[in-house]
C-alpha positions as CSV (number, residue, x, y, z in Angstrom):
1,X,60.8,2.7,9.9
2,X,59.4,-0.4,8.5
3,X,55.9,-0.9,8.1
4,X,53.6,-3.4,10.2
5,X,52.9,-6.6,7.9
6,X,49.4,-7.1,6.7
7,X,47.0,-9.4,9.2
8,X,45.4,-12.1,8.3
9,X,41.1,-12.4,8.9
10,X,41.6,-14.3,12.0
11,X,43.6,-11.5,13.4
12,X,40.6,-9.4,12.5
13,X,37.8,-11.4,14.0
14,X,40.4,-11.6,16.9
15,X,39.8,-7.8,17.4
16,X,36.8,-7.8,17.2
17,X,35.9,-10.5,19.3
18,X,38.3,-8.5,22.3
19,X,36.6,-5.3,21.0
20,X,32.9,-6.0,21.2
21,X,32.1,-3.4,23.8
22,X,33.3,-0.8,23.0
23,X,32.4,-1.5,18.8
24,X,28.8,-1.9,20.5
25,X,29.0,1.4,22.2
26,X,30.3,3.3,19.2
27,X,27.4,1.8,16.9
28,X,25.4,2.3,19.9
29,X,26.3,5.9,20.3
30,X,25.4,6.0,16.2
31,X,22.2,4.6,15.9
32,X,20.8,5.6,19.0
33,X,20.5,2.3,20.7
34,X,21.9,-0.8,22.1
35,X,20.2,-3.1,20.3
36,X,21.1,-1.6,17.1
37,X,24.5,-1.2,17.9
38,X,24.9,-5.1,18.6
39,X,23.2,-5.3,15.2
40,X,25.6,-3.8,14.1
41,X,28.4,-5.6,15.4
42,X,27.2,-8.9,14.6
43,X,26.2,-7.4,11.1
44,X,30.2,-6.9,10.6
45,X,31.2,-10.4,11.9
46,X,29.2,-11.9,9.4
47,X,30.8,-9.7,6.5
48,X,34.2,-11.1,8.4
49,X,33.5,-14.5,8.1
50,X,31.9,-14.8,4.8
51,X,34.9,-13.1,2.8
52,X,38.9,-13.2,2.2
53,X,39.4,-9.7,1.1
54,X,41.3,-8.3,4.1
55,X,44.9,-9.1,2.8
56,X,46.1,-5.7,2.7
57,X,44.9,-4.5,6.4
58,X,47.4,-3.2,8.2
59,X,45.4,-1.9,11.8
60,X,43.2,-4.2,13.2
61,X,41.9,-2.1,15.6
62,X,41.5,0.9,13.3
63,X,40.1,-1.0,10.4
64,X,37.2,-2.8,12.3
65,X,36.1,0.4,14.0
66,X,35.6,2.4,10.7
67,X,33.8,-0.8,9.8
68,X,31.5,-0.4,13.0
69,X,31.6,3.2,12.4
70,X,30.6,3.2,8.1
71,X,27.9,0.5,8.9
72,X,26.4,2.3,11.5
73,X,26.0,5.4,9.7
74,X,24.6,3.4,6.5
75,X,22.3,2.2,8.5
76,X,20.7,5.4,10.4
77,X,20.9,6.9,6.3
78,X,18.6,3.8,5.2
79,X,16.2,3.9,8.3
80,X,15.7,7.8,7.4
81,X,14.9,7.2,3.8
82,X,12.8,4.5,4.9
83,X,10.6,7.0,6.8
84,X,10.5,9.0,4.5
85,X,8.8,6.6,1.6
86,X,6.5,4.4,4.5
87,X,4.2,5.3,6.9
88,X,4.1,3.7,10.4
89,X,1.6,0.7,10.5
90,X,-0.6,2.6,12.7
91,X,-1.4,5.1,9.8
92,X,-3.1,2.5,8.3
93,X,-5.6,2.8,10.7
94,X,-6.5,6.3,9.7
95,X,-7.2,5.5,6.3
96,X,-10.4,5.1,4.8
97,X,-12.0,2.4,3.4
98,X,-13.6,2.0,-0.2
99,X,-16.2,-0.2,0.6
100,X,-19.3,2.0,2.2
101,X,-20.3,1.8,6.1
102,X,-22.5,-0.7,7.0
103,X,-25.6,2.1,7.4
104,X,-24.9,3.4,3.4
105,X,-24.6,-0.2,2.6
106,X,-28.6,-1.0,3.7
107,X,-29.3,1.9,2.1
108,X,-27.9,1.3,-0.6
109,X,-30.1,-1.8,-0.9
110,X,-33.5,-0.1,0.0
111,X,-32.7,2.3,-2.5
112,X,-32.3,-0.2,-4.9
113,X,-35.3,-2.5,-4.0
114,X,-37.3,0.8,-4.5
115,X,-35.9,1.2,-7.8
116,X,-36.6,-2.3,-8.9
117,X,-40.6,-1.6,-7.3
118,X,-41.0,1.3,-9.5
119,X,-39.0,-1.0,-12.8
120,X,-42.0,-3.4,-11.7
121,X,-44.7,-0.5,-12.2
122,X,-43.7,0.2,-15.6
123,X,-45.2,-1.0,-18.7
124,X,-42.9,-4.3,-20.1
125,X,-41.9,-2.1,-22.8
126,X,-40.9,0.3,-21.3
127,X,-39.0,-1.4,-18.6
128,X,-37.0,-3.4,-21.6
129,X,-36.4,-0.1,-22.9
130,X,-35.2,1.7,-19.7
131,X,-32.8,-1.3,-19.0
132,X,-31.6,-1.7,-22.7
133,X,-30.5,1.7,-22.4
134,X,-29.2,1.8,-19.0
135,X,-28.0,-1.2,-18.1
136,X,-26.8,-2.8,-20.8
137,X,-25.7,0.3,-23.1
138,X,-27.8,0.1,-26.0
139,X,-28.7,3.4,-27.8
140,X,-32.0,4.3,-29.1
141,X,-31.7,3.9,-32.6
142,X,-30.6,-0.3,-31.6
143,X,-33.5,-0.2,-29.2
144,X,-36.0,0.5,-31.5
145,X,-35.0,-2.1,-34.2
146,X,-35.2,-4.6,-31.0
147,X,-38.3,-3.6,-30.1
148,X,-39.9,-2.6,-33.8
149,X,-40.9,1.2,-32.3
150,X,-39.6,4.3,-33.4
151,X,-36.6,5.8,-32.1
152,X,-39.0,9.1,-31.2
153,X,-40.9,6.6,-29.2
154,X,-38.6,5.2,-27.7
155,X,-37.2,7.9,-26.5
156,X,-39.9,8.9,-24.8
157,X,-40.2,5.8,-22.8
158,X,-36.9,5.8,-21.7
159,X,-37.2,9.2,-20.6
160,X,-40.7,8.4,-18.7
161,X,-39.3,5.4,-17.1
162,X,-36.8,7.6,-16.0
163,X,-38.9,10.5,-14.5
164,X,-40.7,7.5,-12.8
165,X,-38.0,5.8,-11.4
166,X,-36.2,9.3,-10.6
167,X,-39.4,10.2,-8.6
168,X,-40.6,7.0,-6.7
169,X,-36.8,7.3,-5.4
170,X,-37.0,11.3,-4.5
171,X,-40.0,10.0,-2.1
172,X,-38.0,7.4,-0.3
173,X,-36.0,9.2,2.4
174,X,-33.4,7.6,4.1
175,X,-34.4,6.5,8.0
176,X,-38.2,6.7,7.4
């Protein structure tokens, strides 16, 4: 018995072309949709029409449908690893944001115009002092060169201007 010759890619575009539904239906059947399927379908045409390397194809028929059939399953393998790495868009919804509510933000700025009423009350000194050390990271021992005091003293101011500040904002109560 002699074997069939090999077909050229027309022949194959051919088969598909006169094979479309039931290719769809197969793919179909595979992905678990129509739409899909005909993605699928079209998906192989393309591959068809943008290479030469079908010389040695001897069933049309047969060769096109494991085509349908390989591309299909690739595809439901991709989607499932897909869902497995990202979320739906609508999880996005559920996730919280960094930036506070609107009610923390307002009191968040009460809480600081009360701190910067009781860094008004304090002596200059010991205001500089406070904000040398907190804000702007200075230790002691740099504070008190700045300021020609002793380290001791300075100390102590900081930790006044602290108790100070740390109590004018234990009296403000959020909502009063």
């Amino acid at each position: 018995m002699q074997e069939p010759m090999p077909v050229q890619k027309q022949e194959l575009v051919r088969t598909l072309i006169t094979s479309r539904r039931a290719l769809i239906d197969t793919a179909s059947r595979i992905v678990g949709c129509r739409r899909g399927g005909e993605d699928i379908v079209h998906d192989i045409w393309v591959r068809l029409e943008e290479s030469d390397q079908f010389d040695g194809v001897r069933q049309p028929g047969g060769y096109i449908a494991r085509m349908v059939r390989n591309h299909a399953i690739d595809r439901c393998r991709r989607l499932n690893l897909e869902a497995c790495y990202c979320a739906p868009e609508e999880a996005a919804f559920d996730v919280a944001s960094d930036e506070p509510s609107p009610e923390q933000a307002n009191m968040n700025c009460q809480a600081m115009a009360m701190l910067e009423d009781a860094l008004d009350a304090l002596p200059e000194r010991s205001r500089t002092a406070f904000c040398l050390y907190y804000v702007y990271g200075y230790t002691q021992r740099e504070i008190s060169d700045r300021l020609g005091v002793s380290s001791t003293l300075v100390n102590c101011m900081v930790r006044d201007a602290t108790a100070h500040c740390r109590a004018r904002l234990e009296s403000y109560r959020p909502g009063q």
